[in-house]
C-alpha positions as CSV (number, residue, x, y, z in Angstrom):
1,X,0.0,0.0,0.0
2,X,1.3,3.5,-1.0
3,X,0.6,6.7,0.9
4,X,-0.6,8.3,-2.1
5,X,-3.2,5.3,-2.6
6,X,-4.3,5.2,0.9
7,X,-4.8,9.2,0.8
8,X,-7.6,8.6,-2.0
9,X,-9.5,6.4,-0.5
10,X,-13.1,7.4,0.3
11,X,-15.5,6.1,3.2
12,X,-17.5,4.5,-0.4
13,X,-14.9,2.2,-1.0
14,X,-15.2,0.6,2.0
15,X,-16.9,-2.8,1.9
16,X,-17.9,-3.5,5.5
17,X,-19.6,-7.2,4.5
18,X,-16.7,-8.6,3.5
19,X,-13.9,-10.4,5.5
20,X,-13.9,-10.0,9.5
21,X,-13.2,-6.3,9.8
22,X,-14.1,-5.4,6.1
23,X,-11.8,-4.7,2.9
24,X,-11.4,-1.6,0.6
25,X,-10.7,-0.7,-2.7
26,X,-7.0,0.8,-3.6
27,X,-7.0,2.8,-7.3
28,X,-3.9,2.1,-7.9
29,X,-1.6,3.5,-9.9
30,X,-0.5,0.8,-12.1
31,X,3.1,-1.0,-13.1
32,X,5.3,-1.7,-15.9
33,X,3.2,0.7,-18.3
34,X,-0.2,-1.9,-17.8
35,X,-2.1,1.2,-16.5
36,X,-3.8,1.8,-13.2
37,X,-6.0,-1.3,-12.0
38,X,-8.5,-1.0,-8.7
39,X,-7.5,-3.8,-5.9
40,X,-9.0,-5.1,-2.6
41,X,-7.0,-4.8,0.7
42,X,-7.8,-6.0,4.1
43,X,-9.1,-3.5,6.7
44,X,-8.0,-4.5,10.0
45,X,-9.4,-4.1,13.5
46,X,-7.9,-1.0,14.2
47,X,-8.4,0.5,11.0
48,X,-12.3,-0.5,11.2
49,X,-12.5,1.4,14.7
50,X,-11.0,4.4,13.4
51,X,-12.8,4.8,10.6
């Protein structure tokens, strides 16, 4: 995860169903010229309670 990812992340990309804390998706910015591509990352508990 990159600071510039995380910064961009919005309360609506938050999926709260899924896994035991919940997951969000990371607009990412993409590697070895393929172009950015959206991915799923794990929130954890700590994360969860400070959001």
């Amino acid at each position: 995860m990159r600071a510039a990812e995380l910064c961009q992340v919005q309360l609506g990309d938050v999926h709260w169903e899924t896994g035991p804390w919940g997951r969000f998706l990371v607009h990412g910015k993409g590697a070895g010229g393929s172009g950015p591509r959206d991915r799923e990352a794990l929130l954890f508990e700590q994360g969860r309670a400070l959001l």
